[in-house]
PDB file of N, CA, C and O in Angstrom:
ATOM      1  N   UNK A   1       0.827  -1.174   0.000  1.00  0.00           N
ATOM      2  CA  UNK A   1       0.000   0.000   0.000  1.00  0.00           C
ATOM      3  C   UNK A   1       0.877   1.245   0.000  1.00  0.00           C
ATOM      4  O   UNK A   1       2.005   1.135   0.481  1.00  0.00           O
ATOM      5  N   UNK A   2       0.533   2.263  -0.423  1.00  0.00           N
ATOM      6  CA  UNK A   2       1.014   3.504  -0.578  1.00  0.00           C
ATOM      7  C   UNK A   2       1.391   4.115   0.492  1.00  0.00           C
ATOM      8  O   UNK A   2       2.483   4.683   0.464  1.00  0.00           O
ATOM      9  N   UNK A   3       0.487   4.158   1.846  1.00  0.00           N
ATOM     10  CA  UNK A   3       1.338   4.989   3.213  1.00  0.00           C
ATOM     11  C   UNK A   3       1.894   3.763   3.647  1.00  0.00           C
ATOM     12  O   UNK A   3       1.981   3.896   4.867  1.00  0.00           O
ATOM     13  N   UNK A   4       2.384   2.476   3.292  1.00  0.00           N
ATOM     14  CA  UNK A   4       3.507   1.857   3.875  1.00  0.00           C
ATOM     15  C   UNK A   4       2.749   0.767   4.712  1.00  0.00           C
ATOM     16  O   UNK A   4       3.562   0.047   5.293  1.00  0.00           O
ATOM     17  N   UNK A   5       1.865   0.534   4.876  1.00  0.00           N
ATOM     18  CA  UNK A   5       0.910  -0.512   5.696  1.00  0.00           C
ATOM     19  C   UNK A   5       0.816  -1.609   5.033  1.00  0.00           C
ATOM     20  O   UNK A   5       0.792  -1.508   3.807  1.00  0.00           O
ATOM     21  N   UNK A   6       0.744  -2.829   5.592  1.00  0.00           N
ATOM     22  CA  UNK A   6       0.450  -4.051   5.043  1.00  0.00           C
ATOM     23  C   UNK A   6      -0.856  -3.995   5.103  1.00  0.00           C
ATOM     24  O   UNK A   6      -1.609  -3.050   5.339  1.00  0.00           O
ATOM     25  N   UNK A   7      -1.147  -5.618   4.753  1.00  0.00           N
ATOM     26  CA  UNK A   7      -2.603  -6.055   4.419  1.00  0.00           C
ATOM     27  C   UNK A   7      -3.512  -6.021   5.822  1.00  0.00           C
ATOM     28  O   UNK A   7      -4.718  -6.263   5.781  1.00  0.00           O
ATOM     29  N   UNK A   8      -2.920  -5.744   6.887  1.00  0.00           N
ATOM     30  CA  UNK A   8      -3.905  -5.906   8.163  1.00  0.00           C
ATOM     31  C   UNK A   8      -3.754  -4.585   8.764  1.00  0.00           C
ATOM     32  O   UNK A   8      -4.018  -4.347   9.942  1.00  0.00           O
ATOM     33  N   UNK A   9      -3.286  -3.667   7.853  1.00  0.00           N
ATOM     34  CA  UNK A   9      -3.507  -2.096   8.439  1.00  0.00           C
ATOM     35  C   UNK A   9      -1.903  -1.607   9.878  1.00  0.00           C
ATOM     36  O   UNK A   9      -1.764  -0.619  10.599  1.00  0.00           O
ATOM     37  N   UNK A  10      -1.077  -2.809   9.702  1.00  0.00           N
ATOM     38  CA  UNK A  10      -0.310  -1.653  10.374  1.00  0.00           C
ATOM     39  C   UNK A  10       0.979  -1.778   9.568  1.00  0.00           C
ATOM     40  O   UNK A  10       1.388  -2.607   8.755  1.00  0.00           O
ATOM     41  N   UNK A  11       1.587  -0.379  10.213  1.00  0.00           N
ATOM     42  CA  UNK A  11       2.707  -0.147   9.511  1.00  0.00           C
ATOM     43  C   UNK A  11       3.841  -0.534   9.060  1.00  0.00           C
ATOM     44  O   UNK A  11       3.779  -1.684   9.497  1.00  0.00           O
ATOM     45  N   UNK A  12       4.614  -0.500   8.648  1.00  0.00           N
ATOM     46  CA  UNK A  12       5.772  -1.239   8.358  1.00  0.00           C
ATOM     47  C   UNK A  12       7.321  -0.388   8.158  1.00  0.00           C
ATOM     48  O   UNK A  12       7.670   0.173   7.119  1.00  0.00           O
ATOM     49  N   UNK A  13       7.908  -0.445   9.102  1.00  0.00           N
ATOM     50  CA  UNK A  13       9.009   0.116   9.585  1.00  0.00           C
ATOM     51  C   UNK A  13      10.020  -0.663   9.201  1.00  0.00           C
ATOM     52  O   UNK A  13       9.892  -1.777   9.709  1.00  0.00           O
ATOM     53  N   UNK A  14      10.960  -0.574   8.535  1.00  0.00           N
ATOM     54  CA  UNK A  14      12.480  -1.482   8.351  1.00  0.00           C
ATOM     55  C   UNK A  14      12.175  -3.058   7.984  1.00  0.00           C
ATOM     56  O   UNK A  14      13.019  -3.931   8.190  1.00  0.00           O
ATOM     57  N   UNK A  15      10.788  -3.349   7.380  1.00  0.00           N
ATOM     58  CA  UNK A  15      10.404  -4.272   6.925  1.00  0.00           C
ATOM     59  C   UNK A  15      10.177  -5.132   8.059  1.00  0.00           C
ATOM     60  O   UNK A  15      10.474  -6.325   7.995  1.00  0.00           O
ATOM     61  N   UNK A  16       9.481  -4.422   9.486  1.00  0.00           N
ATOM     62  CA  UNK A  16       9.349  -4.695  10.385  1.00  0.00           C
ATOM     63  C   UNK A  16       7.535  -3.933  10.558  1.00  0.00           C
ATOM     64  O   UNK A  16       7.102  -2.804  10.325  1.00  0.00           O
ATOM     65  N   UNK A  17       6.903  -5.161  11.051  1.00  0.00           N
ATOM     66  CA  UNK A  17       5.171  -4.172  11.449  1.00  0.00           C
ATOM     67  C   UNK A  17       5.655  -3.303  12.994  1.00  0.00           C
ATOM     68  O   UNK A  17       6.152  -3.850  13.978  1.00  0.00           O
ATOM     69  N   UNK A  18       5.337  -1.823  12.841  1.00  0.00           N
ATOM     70  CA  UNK A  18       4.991  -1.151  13.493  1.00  0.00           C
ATOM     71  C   UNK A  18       3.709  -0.745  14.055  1.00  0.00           C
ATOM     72  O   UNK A  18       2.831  -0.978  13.225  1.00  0.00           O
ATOM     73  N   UNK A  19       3.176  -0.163  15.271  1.00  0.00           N
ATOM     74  CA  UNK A  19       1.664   0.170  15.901  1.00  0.00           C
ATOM     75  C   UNK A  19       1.909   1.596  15.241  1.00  0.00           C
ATOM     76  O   UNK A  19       3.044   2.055  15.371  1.00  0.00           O
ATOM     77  N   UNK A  20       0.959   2.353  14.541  1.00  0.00           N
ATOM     78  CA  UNK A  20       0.925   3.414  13.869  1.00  0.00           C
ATOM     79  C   UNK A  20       1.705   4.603  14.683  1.00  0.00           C
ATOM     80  O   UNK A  20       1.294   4.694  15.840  1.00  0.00           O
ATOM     81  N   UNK A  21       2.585   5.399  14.392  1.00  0.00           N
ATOM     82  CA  UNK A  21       3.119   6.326  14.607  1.00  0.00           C
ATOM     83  C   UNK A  21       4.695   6.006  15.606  1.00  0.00           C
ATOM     84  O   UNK A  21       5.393   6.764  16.278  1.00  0.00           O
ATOM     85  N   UNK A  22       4.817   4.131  15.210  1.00  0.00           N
ATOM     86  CA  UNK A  22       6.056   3.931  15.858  1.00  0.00           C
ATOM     87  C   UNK A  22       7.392   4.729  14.918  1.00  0.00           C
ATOM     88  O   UNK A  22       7.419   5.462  13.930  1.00  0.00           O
ATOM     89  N   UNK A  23       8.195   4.262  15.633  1.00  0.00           N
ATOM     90  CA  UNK A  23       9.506   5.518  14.647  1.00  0.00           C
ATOM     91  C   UNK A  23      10.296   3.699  15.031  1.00  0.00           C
ATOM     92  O   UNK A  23      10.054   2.829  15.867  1.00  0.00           O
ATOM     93  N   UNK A  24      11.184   3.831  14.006  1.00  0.00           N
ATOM     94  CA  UNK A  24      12.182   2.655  13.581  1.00  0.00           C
ATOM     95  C   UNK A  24      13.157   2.143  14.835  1.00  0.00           C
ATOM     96  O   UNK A  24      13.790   1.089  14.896  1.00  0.00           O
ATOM     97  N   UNK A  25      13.085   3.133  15.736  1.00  0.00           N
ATOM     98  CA  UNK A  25      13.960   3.025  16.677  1.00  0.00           C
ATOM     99  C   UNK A  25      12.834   2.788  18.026  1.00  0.00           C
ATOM    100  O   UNK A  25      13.236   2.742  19.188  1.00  0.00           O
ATOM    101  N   UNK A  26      11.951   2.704  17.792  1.00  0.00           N
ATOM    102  CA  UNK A  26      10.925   2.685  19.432  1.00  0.00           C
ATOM    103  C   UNK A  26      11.091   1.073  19.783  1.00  0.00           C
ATOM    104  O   UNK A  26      11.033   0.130  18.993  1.00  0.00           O
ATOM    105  N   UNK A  27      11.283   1.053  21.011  1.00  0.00           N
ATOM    106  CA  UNK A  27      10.941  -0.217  21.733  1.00  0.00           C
ATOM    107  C   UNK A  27       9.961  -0.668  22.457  1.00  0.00           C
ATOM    108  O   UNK A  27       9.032   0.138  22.502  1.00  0.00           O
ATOM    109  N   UNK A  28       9.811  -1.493  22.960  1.00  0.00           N
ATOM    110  CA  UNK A  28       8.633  -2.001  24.204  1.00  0.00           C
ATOM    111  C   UNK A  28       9.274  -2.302  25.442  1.00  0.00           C
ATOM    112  O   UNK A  28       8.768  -2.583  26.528  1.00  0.00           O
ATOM    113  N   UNK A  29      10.501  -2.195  25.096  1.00  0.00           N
ATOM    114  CA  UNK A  29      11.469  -2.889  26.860  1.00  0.00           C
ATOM    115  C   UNK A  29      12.702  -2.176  26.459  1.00  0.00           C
ATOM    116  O   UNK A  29      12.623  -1.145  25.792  1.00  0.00           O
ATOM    117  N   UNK A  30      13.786  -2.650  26.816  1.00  0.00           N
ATOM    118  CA  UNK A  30      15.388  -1.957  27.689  1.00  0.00           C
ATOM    119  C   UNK A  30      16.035  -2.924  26.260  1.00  0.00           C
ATOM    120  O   UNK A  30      15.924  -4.145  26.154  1.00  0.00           O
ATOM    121  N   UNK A  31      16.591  -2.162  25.434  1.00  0.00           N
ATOM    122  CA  UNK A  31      17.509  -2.844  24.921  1.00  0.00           C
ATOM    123  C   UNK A  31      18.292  -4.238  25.288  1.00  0.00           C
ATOM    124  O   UNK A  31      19.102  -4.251  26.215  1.00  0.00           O
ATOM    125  N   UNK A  32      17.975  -5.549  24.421  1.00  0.00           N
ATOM    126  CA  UNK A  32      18.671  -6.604  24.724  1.00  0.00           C
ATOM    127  C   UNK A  32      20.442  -6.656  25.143  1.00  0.00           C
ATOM    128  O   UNK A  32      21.017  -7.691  25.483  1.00  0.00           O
ATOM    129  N   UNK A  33      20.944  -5.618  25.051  1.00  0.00           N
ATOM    130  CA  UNK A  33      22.415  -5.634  24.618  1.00  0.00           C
ATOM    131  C   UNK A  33      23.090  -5.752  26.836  1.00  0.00           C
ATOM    132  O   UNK A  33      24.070  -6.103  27.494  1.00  0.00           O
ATOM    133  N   UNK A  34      21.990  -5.295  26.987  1.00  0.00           N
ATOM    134  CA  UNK A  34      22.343  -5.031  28.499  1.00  0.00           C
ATOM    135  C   UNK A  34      21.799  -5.891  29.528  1.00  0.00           C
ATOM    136  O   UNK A  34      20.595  -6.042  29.318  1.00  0.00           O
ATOM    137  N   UNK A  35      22.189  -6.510  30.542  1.00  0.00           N
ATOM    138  CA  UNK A  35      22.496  -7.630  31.384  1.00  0.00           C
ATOM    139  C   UNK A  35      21.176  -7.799  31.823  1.00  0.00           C
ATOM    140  O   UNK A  35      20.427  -6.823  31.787  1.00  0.00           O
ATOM    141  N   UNK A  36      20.725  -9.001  32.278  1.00  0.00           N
ATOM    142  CA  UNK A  36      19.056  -8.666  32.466  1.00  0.00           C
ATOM    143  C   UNK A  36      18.871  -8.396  33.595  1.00  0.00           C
ATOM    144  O   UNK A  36      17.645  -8.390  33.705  1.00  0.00           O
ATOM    145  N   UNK A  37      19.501  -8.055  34.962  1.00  0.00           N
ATOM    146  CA  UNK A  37      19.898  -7.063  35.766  1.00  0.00           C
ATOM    147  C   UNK A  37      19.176  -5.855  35.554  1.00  0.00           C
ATOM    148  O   UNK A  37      18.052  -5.617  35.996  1.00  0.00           O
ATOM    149  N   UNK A  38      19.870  -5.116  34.867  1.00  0.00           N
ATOM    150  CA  UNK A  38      19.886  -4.085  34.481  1.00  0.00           C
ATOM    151  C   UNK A  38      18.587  -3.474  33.879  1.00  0.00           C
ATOM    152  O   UNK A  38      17.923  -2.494  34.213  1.00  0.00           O
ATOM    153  N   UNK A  39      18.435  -4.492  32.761  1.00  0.00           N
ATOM    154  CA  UNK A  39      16.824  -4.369  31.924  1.00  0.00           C
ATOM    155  C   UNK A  39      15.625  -4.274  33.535  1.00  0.00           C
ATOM    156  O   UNK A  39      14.930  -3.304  33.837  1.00  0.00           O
ATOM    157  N   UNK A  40      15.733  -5.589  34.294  1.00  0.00           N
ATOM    158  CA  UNK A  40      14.743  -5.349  34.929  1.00  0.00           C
ATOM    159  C   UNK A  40      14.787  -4.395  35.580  1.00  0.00           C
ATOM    160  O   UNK A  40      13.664  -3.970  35.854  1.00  0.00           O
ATOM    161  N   UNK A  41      16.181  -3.425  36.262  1.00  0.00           N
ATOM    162  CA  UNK A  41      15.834  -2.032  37.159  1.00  0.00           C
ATOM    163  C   UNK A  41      15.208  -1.165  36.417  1.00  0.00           C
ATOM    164  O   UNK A  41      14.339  -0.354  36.738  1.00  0.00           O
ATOM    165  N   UNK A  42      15.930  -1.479  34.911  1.00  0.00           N
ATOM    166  CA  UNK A  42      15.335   0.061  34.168  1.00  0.00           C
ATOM    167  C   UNK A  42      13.928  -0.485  33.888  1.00  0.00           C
ATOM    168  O   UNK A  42      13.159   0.446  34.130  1.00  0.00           O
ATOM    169  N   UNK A  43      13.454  -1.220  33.616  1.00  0.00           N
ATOM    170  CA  UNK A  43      11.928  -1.628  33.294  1.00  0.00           C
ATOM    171  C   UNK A  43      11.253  -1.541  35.010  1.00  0.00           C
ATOM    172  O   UNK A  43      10.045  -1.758  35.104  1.00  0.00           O
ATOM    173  N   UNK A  44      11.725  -1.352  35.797  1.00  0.00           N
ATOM    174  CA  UNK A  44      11.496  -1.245  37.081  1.00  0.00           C
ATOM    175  C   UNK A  44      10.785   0.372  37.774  1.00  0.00           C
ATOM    176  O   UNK A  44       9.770   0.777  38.341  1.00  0.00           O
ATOM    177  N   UNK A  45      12.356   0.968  37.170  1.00  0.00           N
ATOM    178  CA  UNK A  45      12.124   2.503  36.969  1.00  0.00           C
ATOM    179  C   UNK A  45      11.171   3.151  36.162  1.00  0.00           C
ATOM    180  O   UNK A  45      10.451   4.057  36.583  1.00  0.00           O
ATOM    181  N   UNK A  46      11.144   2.670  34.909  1.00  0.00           N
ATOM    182  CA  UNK A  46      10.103   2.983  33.591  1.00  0.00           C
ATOM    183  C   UNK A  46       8.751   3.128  34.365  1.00  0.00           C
ATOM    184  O   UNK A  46       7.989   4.091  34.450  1.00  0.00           O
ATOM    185  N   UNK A  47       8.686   1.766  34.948  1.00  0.00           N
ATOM    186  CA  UNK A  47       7.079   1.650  35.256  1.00  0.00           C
ATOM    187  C   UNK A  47       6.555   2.258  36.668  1.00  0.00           C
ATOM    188  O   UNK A  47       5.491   1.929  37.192  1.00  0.00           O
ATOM    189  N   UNK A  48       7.420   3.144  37.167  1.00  0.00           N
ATOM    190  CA  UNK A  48       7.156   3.885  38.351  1.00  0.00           C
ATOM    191  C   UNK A  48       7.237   4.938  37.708  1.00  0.00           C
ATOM    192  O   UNK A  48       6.272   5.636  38.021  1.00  0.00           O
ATOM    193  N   UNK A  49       7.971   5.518  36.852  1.00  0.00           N
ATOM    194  CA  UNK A  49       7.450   6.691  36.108  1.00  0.00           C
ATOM    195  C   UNK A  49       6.397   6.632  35.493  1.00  0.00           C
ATOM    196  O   UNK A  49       5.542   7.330  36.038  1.00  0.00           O
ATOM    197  N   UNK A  50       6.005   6.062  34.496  1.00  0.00           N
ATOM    198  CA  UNK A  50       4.281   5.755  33.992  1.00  0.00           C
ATOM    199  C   UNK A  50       3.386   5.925  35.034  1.00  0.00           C
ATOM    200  O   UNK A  50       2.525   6.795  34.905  1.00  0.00           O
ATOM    201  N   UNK A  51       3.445   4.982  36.454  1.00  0.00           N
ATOM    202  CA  UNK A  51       2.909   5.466  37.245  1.00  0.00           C
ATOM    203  C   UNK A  51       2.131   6.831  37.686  1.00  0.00           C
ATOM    204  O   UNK A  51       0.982   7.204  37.925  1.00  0.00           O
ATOM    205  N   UNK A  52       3.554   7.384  37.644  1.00  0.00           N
ATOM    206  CA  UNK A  52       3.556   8.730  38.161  1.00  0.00           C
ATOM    207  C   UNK A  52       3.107   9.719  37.191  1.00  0.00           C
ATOM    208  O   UNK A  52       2.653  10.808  37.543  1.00  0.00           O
ATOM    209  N   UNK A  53       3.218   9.380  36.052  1.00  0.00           N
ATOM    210  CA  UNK A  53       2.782  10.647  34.990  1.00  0.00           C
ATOM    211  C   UNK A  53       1.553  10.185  34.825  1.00  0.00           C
ATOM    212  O   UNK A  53       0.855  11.193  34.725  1.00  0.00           O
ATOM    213  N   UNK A  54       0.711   9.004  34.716  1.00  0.00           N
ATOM    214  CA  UNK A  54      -0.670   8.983  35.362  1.00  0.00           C
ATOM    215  C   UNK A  54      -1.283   9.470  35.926  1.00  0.00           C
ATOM    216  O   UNK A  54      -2.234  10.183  35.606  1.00  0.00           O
ATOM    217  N   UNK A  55      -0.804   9.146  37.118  1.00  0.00           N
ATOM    218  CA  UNK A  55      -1.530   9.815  38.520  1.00  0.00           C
ATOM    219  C   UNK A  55      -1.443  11.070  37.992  1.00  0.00           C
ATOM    220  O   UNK A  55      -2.507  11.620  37.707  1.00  0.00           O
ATOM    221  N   UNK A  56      -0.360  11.681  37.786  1.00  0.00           N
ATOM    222  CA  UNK A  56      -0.131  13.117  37.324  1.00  0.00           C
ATOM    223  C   UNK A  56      -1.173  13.999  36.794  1.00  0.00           C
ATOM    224  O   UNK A  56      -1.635  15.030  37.283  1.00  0.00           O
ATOM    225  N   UNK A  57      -1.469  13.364  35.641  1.00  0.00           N
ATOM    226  CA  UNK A  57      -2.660  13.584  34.182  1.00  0.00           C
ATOM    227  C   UNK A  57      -3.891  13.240  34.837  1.00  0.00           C
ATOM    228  O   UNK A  57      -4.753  14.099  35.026  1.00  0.00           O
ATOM    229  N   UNK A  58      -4.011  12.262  35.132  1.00  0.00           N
ATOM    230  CA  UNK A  58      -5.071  12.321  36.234  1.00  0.00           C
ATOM    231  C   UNK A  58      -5.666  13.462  37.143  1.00  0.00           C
ATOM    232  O   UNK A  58      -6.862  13.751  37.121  1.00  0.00           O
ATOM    233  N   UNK A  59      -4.715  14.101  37.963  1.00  0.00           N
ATOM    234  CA  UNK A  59      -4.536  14.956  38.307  1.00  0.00           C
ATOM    235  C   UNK A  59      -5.347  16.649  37.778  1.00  0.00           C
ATOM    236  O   UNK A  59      -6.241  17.407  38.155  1.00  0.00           O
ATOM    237  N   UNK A  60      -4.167  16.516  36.533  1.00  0.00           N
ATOM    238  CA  UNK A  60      -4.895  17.647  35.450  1.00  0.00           C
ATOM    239  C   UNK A  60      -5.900  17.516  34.909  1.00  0.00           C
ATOM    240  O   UNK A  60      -6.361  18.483  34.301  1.00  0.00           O
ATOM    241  N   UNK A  61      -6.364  16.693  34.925  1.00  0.00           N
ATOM    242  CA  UNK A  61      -7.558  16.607  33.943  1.00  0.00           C
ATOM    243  C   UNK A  61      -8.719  16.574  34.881  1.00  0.00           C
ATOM    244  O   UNK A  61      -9.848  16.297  34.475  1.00  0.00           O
ATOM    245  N   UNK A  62      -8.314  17.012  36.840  1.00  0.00           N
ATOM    246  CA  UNK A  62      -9.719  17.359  37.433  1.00  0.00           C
ATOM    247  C   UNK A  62     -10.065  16.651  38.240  1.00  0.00           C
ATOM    248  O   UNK A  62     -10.929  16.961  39.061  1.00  0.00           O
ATOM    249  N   UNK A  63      -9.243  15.079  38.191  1.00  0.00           N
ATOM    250  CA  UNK A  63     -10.063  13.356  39.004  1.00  0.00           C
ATOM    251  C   UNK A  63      -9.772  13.665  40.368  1.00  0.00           C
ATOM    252  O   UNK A  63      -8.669  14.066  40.738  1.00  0.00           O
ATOM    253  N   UNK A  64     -10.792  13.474  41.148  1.00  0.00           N
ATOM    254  CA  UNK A  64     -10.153  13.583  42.662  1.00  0.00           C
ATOM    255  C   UNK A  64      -9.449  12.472  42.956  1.00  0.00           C
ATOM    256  O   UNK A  64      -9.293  11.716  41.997  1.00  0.00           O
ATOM    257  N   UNK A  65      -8.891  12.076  44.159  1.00  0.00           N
ATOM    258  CA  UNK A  65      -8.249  10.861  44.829  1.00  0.00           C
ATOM    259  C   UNK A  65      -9.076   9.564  44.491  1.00  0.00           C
ATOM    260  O   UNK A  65      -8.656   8.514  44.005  1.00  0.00           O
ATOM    261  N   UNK A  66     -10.530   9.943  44.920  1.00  0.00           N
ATOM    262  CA  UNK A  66     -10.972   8.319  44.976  1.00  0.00           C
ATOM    263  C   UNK A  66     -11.513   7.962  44.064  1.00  0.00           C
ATOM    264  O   UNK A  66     -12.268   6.991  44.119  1.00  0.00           O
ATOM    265  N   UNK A  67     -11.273   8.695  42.863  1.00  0.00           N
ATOM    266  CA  UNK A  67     -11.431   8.178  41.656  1.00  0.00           C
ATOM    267  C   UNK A  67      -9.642   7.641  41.357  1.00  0.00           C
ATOM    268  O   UNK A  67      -9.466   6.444  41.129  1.00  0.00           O
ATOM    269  N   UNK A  68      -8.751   8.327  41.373  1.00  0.00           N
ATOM    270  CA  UNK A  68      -7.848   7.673  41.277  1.00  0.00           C
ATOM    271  C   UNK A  68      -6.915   6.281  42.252  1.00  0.00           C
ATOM    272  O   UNK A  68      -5.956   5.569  41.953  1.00  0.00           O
ATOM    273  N   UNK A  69      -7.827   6.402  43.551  1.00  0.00           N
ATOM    274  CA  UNK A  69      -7.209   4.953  44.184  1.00  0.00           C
ATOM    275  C   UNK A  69      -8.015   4.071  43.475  1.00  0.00           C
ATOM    276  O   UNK A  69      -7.620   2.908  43.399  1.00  0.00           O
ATOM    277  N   UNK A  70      -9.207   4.420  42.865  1.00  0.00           N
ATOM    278  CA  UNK A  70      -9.934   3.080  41.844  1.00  0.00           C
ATOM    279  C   UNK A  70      -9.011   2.880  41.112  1.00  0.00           C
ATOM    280  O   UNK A  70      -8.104   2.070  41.307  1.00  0.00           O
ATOM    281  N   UNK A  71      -9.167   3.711  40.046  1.00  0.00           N
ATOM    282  CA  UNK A  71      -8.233   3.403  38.816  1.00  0.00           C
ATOM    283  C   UNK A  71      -6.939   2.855  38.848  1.00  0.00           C
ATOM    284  O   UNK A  71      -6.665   1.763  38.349  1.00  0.00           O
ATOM    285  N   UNK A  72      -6.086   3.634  39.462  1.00  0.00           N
ATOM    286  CA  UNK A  72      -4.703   3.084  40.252  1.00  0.00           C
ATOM    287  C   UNK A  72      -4.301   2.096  41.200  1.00  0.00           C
ATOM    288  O   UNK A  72      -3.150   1.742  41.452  1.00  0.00           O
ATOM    289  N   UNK A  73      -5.130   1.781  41.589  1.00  0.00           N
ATOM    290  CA  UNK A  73      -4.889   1.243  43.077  1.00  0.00           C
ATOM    291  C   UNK A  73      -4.363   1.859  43.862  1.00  0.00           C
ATOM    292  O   UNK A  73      -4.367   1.162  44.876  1.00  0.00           O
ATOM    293  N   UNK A  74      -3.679   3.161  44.145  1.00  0.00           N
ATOM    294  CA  UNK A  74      -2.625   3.695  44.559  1.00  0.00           C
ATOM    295  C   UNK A  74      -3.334   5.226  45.445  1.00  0.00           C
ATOM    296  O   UNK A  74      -3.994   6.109  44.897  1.00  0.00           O
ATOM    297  N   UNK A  75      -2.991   5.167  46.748  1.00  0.00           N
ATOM    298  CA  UNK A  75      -3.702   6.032  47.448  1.00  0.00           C
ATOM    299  C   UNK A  75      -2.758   7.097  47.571  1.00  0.00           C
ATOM    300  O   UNK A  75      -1.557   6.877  47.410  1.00  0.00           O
ATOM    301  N   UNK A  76      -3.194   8.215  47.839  1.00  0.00           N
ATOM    302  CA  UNK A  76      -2.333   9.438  48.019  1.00  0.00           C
ATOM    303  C   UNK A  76      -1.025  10.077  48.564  1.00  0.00           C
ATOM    304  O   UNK A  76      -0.444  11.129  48.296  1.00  0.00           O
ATOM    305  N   UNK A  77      -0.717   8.833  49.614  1.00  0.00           N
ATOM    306  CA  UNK A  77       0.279   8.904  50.304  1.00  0.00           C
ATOM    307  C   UNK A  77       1.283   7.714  49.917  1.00  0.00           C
ATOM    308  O   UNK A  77       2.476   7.593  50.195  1.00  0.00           O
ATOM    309  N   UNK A  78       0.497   6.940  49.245  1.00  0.00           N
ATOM    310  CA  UNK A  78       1.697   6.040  48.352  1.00  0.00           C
ATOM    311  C   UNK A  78       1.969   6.906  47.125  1.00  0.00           C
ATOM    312  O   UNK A  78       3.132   7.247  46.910  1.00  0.00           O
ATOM    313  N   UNK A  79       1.014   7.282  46.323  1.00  0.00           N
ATOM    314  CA  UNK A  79       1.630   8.283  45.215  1.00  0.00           C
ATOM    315  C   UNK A  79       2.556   9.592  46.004  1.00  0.00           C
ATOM    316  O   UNK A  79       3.568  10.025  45.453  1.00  0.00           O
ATOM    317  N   UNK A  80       2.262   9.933  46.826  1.00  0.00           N
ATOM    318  CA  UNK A  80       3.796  10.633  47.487  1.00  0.00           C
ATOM    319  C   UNK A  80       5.176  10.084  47.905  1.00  0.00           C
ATOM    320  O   UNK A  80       6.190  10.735  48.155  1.00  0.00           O
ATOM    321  N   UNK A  81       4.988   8.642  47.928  1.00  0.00           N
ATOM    322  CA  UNK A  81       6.248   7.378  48.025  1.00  0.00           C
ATOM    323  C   UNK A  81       6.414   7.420  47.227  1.00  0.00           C
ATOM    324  O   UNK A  81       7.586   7.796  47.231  1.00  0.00           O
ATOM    325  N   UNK A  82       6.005   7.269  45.821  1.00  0.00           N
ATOM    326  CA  UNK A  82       5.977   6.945  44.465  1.00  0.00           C
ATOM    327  C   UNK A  82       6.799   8.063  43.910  1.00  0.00           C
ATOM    328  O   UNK A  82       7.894   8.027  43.350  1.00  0.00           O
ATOM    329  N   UNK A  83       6.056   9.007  44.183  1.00  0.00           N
ATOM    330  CA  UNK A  83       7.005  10.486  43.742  1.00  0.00           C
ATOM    331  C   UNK A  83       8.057  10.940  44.112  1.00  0.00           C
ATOM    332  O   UNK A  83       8.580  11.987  43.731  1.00  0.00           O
ATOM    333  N   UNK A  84       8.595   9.906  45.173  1.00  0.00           N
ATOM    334  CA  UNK A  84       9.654  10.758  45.956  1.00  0.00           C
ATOM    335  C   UNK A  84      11.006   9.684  45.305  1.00  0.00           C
ATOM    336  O   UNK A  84      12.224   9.848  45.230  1.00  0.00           O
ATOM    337  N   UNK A  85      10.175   8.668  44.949  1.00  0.00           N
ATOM    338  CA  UNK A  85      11.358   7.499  44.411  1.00  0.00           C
ATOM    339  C   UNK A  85      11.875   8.051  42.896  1.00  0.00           C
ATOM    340  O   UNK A  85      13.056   8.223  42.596  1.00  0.00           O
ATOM    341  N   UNK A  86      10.960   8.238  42.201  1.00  0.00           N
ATOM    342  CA  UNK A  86      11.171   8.535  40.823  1.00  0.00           C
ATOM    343  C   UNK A  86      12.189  10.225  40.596  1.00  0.00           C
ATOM    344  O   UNK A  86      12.990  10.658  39.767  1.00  0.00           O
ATOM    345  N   UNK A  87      11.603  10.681  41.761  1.00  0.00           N
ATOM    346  CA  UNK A  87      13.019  11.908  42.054  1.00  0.00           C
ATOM    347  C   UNK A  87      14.027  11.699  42.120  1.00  0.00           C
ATOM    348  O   UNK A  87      14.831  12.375  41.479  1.00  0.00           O
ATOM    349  N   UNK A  88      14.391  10.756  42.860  1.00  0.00           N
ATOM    350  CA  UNK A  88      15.377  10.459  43.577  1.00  0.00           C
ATOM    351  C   UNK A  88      16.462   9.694  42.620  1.00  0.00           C
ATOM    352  O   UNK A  88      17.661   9.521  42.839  1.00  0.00           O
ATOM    353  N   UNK A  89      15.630   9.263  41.421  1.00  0.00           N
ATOM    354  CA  UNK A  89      16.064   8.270  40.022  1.00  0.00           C
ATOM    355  C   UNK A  89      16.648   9.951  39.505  1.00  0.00           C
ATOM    356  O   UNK A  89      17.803  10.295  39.753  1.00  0.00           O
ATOM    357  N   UNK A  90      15.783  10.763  38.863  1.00  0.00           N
ATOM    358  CA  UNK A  90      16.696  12.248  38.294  1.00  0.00           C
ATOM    359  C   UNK A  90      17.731  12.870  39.146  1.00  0.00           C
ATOM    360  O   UNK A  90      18.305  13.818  38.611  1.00  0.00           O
ATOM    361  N   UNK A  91      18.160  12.523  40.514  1.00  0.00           N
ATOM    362  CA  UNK A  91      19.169  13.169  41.002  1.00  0.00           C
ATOM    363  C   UNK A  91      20.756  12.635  41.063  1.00  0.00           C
ATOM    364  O   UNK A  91      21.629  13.348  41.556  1.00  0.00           O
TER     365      UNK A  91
END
């Protein structure tokens, strides 16, 4: 097809299917090249940031708390544990 999609509608990157608007270089996990150690802290870290930019957006977009300990599981004072770890990863 002409924008680059195969027959089941997704894209095709480096003769590789992509989810629409992947770029050639996007992953789903930690580069294989590095010890699986390592992969699991950083896939460790990753997913406490997601966390957190959740809750975050959540946040902005108005949700009080107990709509977000539904959604999250995660109550207010653990998302302040949560936040204080993922800092502590940028310093």
């Amino acid at each position: 097809m002409e924008d680059g999609s195969g027959p089941d509608g997704l894209a095709k990157r480096d003769g590789a299917k992509a989810l629409f608007g992947a770029e050639s270089g996007d992953t789903a996990t930690t580069p294989l090249n590095k010890p699986p150690q390592v992969r699991s802290k950083d896939q460790a870290a990753d997913k406490l940031r997601d966390e957190v930019r959740i809750i975050e957006n959540l946040q902005c977009e108005g949700m009080g708390w107990p709509a977000i300990e539904r959604i999250m599981g995660v109550n207010k004072a653990a998302y302040q544990t949560l936040k204080q770890q993922v800092d502590a990863m940028h310093e």
